[in-house]
C-alpha positions as CSV (number, residue, x, y, z in Angstrom):
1,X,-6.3,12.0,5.9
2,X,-9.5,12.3,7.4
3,X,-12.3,10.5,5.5
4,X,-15.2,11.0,4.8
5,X,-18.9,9.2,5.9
6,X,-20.1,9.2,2.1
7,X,-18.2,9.6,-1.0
8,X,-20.6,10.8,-3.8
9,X,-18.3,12.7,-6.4
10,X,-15.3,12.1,-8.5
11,X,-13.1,14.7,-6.0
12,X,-9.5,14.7,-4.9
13,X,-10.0,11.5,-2.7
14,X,-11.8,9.3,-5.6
15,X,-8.9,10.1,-8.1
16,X,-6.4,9.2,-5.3
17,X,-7.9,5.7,-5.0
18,X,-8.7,5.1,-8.9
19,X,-4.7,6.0,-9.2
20,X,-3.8,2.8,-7.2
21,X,-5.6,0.6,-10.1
22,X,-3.6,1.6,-11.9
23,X,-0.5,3.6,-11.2
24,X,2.3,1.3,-9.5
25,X,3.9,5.1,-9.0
26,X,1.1,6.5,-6.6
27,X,0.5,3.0,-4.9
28,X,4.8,3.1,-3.8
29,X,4.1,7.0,-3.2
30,X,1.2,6.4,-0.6
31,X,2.1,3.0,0.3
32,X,-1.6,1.6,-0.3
33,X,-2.9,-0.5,-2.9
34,X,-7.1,-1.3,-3.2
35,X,-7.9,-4.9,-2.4
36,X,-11.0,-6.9,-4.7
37,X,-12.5,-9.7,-3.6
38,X,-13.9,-11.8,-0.7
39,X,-11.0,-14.2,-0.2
40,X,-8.2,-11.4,-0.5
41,X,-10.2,-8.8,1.6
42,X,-10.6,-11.7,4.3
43,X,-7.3,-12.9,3.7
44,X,-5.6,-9.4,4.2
45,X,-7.6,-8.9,7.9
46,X,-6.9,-12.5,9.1
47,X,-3.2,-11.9,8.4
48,X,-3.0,-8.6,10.2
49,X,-2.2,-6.6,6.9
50,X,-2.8,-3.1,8.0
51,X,-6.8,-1.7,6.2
52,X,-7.0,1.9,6.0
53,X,-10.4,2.2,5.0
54,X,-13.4,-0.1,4.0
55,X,-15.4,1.4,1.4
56,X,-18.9,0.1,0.8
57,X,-21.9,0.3,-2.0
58,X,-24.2,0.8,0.8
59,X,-26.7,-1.9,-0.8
60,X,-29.9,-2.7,1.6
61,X,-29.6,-6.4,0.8
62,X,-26.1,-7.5,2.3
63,X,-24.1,-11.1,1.9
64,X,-23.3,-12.0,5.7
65,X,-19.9,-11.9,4.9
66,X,-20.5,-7.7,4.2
67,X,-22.8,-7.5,7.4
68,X,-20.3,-9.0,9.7
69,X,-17.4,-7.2,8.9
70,X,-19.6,-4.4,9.3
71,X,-20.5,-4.9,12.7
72,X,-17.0,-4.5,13.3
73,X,-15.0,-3.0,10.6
74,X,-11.1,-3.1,10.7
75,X,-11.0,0.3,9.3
76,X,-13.0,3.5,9.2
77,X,-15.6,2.9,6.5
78,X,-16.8,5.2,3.5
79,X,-20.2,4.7,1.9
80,X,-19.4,5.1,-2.2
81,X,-22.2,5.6,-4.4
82,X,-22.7,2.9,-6.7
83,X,-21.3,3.8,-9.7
84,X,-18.0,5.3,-8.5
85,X,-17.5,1.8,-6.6
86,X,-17.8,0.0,-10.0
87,X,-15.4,2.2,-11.2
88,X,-12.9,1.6,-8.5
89,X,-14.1,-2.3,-8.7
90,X,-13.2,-3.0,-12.1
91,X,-16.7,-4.6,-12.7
92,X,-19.1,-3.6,-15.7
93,X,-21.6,-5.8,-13.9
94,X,-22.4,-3.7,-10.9
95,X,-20.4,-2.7,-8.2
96,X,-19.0,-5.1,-5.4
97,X,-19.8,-4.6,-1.9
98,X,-16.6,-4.0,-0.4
99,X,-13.4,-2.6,-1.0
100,X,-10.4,-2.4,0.9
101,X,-7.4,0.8,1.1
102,X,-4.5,-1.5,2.4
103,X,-1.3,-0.3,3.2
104,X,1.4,-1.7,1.5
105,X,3.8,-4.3,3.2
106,X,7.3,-3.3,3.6
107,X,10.0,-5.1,1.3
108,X,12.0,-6.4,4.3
109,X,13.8,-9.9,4.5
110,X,13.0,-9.7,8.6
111,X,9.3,-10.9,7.2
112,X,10.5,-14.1,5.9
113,X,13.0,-14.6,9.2
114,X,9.7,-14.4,11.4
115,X,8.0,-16.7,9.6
116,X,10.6,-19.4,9.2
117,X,11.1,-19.1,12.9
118,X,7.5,-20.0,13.3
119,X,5.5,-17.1,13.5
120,X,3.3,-18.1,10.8
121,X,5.1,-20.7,9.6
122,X,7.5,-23.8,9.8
123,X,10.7,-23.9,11.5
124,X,13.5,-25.0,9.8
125,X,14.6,-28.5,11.5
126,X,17.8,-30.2,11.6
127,X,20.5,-30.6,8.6
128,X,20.4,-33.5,7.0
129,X,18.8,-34.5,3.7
130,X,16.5,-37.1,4.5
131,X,13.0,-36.5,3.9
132,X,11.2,-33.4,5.4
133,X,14.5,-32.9,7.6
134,X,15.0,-29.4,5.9
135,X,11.3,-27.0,5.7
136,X,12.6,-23.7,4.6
137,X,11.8,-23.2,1.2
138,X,11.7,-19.6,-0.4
139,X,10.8,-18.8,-4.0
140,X,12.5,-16.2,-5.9
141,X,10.9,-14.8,-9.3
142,X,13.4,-13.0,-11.4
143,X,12.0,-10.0,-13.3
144,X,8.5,-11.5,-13.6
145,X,7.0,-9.0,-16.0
146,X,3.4,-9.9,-15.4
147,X,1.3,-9.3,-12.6
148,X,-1.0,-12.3,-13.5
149,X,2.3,-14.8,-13.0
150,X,3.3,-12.9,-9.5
151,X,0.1,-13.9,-8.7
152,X,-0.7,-17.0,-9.9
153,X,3.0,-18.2,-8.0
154,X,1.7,-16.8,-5.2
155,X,-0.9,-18.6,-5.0
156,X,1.0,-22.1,-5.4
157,X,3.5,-21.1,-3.1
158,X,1.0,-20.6,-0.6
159,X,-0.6,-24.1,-1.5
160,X,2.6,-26.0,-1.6
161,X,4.5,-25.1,1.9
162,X,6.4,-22.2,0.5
163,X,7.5,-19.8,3.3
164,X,7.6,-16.9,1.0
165,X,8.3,-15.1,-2.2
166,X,10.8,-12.9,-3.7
167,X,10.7,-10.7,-6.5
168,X,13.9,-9.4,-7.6
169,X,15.1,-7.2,-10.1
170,X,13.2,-4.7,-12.0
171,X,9.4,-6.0,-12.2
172,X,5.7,-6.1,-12.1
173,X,4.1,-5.4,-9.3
174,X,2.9,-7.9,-6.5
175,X,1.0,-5.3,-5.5
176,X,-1.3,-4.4,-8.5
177,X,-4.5,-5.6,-8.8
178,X,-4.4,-8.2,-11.2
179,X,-1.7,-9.7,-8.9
180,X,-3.8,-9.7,-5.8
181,X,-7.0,-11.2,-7.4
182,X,-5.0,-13.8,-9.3
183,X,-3.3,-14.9,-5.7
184,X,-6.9,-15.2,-4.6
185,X,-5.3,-13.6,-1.3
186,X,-2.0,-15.9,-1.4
187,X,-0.3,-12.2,-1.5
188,X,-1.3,-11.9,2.3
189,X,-1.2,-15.3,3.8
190,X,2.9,-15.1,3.8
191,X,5.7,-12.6,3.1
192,X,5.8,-11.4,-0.4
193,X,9.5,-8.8,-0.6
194,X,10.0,-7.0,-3.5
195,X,13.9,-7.0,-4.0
196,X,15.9,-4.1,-6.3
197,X,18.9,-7.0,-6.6
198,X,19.3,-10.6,-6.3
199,X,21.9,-10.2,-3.9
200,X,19.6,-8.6,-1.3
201,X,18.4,-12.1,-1.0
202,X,21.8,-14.1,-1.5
203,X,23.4,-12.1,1.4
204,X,20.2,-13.4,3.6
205,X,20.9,-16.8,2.4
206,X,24.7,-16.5,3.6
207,X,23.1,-15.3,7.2
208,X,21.3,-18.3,7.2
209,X,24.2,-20.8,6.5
210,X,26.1,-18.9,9.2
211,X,23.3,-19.6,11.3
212,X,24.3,-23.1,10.6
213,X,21.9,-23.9,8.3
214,X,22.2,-25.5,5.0
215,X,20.6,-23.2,3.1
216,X,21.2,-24.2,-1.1
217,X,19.9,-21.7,-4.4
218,X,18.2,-24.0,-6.8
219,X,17.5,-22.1,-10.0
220,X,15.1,-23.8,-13.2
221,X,16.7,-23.5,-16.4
222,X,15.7,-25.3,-19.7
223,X,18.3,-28.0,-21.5
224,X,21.2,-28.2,-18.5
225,X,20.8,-32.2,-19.0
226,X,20.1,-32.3,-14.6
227,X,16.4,-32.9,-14.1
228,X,15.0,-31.6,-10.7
229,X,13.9,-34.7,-9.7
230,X,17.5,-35.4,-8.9
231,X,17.8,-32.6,-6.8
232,X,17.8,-33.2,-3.4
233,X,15.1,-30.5,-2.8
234,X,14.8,-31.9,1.1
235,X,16.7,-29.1,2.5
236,X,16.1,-25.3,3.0
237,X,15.8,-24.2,-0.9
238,X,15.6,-20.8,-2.9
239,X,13.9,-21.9,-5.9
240,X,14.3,-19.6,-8.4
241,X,12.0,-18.8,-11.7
242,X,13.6,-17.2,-14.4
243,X,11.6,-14.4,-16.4
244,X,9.0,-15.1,-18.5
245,X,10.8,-14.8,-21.5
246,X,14.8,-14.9,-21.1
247,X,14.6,-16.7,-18.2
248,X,17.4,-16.6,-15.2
249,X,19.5,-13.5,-15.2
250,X,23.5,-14.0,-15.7
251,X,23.5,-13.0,-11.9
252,X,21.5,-15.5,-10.8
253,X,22.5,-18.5,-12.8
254,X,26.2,-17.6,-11.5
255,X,24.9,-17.8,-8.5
256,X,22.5,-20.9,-8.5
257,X,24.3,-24.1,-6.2
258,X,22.8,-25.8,-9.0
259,X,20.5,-25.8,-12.2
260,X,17.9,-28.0,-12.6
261,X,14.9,-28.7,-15.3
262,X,11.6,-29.9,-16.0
263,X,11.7,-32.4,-18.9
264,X,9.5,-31.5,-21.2
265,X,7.6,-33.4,-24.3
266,X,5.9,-32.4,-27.1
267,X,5.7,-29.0,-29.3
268,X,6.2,-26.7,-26.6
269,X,9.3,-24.7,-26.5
270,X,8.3,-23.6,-22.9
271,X,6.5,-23.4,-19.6
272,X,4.9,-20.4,-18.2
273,X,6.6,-19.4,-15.5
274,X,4.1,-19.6,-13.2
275,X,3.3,-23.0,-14.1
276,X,7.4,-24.1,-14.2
277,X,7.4,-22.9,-10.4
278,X,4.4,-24.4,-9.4
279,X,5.6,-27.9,-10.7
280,X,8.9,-27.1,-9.0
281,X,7.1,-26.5,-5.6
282,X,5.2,-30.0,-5.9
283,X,8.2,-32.1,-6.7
284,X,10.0,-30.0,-3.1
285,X,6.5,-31.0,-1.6
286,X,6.7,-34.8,-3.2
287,X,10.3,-35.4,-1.6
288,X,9.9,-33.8,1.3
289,X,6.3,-36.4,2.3
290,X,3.4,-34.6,4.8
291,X,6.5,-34.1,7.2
292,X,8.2,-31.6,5.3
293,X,6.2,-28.7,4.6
């Protein structure tokens, strides 16, 4: 589609980009989602995510960061008047400067085999079990239901030397919005795959052990009496969160190589997902030491 210098009226092209708040439908359909933010607009170019269009308030006054991408924008840009960019900015307190049109990602396992093989990210080294031996570690989110948790676990595996993330089974989107913003940009720093089954991803695993390496599924589960920090978490690991509510699927805990849990104390009948993987990525990070990761 050929865009347009300015964008001044709520036409065919403004409803198309309001949809993608909002509508996971039109955002598969097109294959672009709208990016919010400094960090995840920066964080999408840097990473070579693909920017269809940079759409600005055309304010006088500009942060640098808004004047140097300017200079040389990624993407064709569209001047929005102000009040349809608040719109499509979620904001009741004026609208941002910038917006992105990004095109979605494709949901291929091929991402996460570039990046372990080092474009981007660790290599896996060696076999053994003995600290920071093993680096690959992939996090699998069952049936997350909430955007805010996608991203949120994004975000940590970012942080804590995760290689990637999986979502599998029917889902939120990692792609909506509140997803993106909550990664603060962790959504484009590494490969997040959005998976229909978890065998998709079990059937990668089982290429990787015939690769020779000793790949192991590590799902967290309440009550199984095994803590995870007697899991030897030192060589490439799927960690796997269970949804929010009913936690692992019968098709994943069948498959797990083992169950493991965070000991809990007090009233709480629970951890939020989010929060039970990010613990799980610090203890991988704590056994593995500043080699590991």
């Amino acid at each position: 589609m050929r865009l347009p210098a300015r964008l001044e009226r709520r036409n065919a092209l403004f409803q198309q980009w309001q949809a993608l708040l909002t509508n996971r439908t039109k955002r598969t359909r097109t294959g672009e989602m709208i990016v919010h933010g400094v960090r995840p607009i920066t964080q999408a170019i840097a990473h070579g995510h693909e920017i269809r269009a940079l759409l600005s308030d055309g304010r006088l006054e500009q942060s640098r960061w808004a004047r140097e991408l300017l200079q040389d924008p990624p993407a064709p840009v569209v001047e929005v008047a102000s009040e349809l960019m608040a719109e499509l900015g979620q904001r009741d307190d004026g609208p941002p400067e910038l917006l992105a049109i990004a095109a979605v990602p494709a949901d291929d396992l091929g991402r996460l085999d570039a990046r372990l093989s080092g474009e981007g990210g660790g290599r896996v080294r060696g076999s053994g079990t003995g600290t920071g031996t093993g680096t690959g570690l992939v996090v699998a989110f069952d049936r997350p239901t909430s955007p805010g948790n996608i991203g949120s676990l994004a975000r940590s595996v970012d942080a804590l030397g995760g290689h990637g993330l999986v979502i599998t089974g029917r889902s939120a989107d990692a792609w909506d919005p509140a997803a993106i913003r909550a990664s603060t940009g962790s959504v484009f720093a590494m490969p997040v795959v959005r998976l229909d089954s978890h065998r998709d991803l079990l059937s990668w695993v089982e290429g990787r052990r015939g690769a020779g390496e000793p790949w192991q599924v590590v799902g967290l589960e309440e009550a199984r009496g095994h803590e995870l920090a007697d899991t030897d978490l030192t060589v490439p690991t799927v960690l796997v969160v269970g949804n929010e509510t009913i936690g692992l699927s019968a098709g994943w805990r069948e498959s797990c190589d083992q169950l493991a849990e965070i000991p809990m104390t007090g009233s709480a009948s629970s951890l939020n997902a989010a929060v039970a993987g990010s613990i799980a990525l610090y203890e991988v990070a704590r056994q593995r030491g500043p080699s590991g990761s």
